[in-house]
Structures are given as structure tokens and as C-alpha cells.
C-alpha positions, 0 to 999 in steps of 0.5 A: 699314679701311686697305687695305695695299699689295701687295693691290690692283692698280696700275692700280686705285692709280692710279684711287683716286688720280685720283678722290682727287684731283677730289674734294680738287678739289671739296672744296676749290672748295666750301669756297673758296665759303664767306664765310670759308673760314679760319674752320673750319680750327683744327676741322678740324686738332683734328679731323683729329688726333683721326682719326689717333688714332682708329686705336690705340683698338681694340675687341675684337669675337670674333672679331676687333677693330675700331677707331673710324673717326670719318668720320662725325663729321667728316663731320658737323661738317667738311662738305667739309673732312672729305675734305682733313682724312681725306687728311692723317690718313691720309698721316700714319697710312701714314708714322709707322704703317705704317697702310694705305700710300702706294701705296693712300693714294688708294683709303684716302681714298675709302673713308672720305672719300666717306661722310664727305661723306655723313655731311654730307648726311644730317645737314644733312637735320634743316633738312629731315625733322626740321624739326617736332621738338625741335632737341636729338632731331633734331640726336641722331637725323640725328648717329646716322644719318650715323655709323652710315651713315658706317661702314656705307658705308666698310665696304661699299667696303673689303670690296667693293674687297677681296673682288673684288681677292684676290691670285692667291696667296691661297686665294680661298674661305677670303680670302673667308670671313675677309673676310665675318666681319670686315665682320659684326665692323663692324655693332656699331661702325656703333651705336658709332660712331652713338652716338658722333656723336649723343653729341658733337653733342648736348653740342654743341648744348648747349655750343658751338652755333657749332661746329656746320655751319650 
């Protein structure tokens, strides 16, 4: 899911890191609106690790592999801390790993933290669509949902901004083949990844109920 430098065009760099940076702006601005802003920051540091780890632990899906993203799970639990949290792992990923780059750091952020914030509205929609239903399926049902979503949106950005920005040296019908394999290689960690944050949430709401965005 990281784009590598030397891929994209510079002018479209600079736009990622433009549009990174309004909306770290009013990431920041909303999470600054909150009665204690502070009192999240020790999740979003443990969280935002498990992000950057996340990207080591590859699944091998023929004919290729993928690896967890976990956007959507800090989406769920993070609300806007999740898009600064996604920006820190990521600019530690491209300069420990090599792990997308610092060039391409603000195009990473969008295709990751805007579903990430998606993921957030989707699951706060149970106070909504799920009020009727048991607490512990519909908490279960909108965490699948804003995973599994979460993944799909990412997915969708990557290989949109990557199918439309093949360099001039590349053969653009065997690049586009290879790239349109690899996004159904991605439909399997959608329900991954879903089950993954329904999972978490639900032992959650069992265990530590506090931890959970209001």
C-alpha cells in the first residue's frame, strides 16, 4: 500500500503534501476542540506502533502477498487522531524501512488516513443505524464495516493514483495488468482486516469499554 518514490510525478508530490497538510490541520483543530485533548494521546502513540508493525506481518494471498494496514481500526478507536498517528508511522516506516519514501510521504498519508477518518464515521453511525440492536453486534457489525471499508477506500486511491501515473518507461498494458491483479489480491484483507476490527472492538467493549471514542 506504500507508493515509492520515483513513481509518481513532482507536481503531484507536492499536491499530497498540500492536502496532507490541511488536513493534519484539521485533524489537529477538531482533536484541540475536545475537553481533554491530552487524554488520548498514550492510545494513539500504542496504536500508531502497532501501525508501523503492521507492515512486516505479510499475508500470502497467490499470486502475490499483502500485508495488514490497520487504518481502519485506528480510524475506529483514534477518530482524528488516527490521520497525525498514520503520518508519524508512515515517516518512520520510509526512513528506518525504506517503506514508500519521503518524497511520496504526503500522497502515503492520503491514501490511508482519509479512510482512516471514514472508518471513524462509519463506526460512530451505530449511535445512528444500530441504535435498536444489541450494543455488543452492532459495535461488532459498523467495526467490520469501517475495516473492511477502510481497506477497500485505500486500496482504491492506491491503485487509481498508480494506474494513472505509469511512468513513460514502463510497458503500460502488462504495469496495468499486474496492478489490477494485485488490487483483487486486496478483496480478501478487506474481510481480514474487517474481522480483525470487529474483533478488537468487541473484546473492547467487554473489557475496557473507556477505550472506545465516545
Amino acid at each position: 500500500m506504500h507508493i515509492s518514490e520515483g513513481i509518481l510525478p513532482a507536481q503531484l508530490c507536492i499536491s499530497g503534501y498540500g492536502l496532507t497538510s490541511l488536513i493534519t490541520w484539521y485533524s489537529l483543530r477538531q482533536i484541540n476542540r475536545l475537553l481533554n485533548p491530552q487524554a488520548t494521546i498514550p492510545k494513539a502513540s500504542l496504536l500508531t506502533a502497532a501501525f508501523f508493525v503492521a507492515s512486516s506481518i505479510h499475508i500470502p494471498i497467490p499470486p502475490a502477498s499483502v500485508h495488514l494496514v490497520l487504518n481502519g481500526l485506528l480510524g475506529t478507536l483514534l477518530g482524528y487522531y488516527a490521520f497525525p498517528a498514520i503520518l508519524i508511522g508512515l515517516f518512520f516506516q520510509g526512513i528506518m524501512f525504506g517503506h514508500g519514501g519521503l518524497t511520496t510521504l504526503g500522497i502515503n498519508a492520503l491514501i490511508m488516513g482519509i479512510p482512516a477518518v471514514l472508518a471513524h464515521q462509519i463506526f460512530q453511525l451505530r449511535y445512528v443505524v444500530g441504535n435498536g440492536m444489541n450494543k455488543n453486534l452492532s459495535i461488532s457489525i459498523f467495526g467490520f464495516i469501517a475495516g473492511a471499508v477502510a481497506i477497500g477506500f485505500s486500496s482504491l486511491i492506491f491503485f487509481t493514483v498508480i494506474i494513472t501515473n505509469v511512468p513513460a518507461g514502463f510497458d503500460k498494458s502488462l504495469e496495468q495488468t499486474a496492478i489490477y491483479g494485485l488490487m483483487i489480491s486486496h478483496i480478501p484483507l478487506m474481510v481480514i482486516e474487517g474481522v480483525l476490527t470487529a474483533m478488537i472492538v468487541g473484546f473492547l467493549r467487554r473489557i475496557m469499554p473507556e477505550l472506545l471514542p465516545s
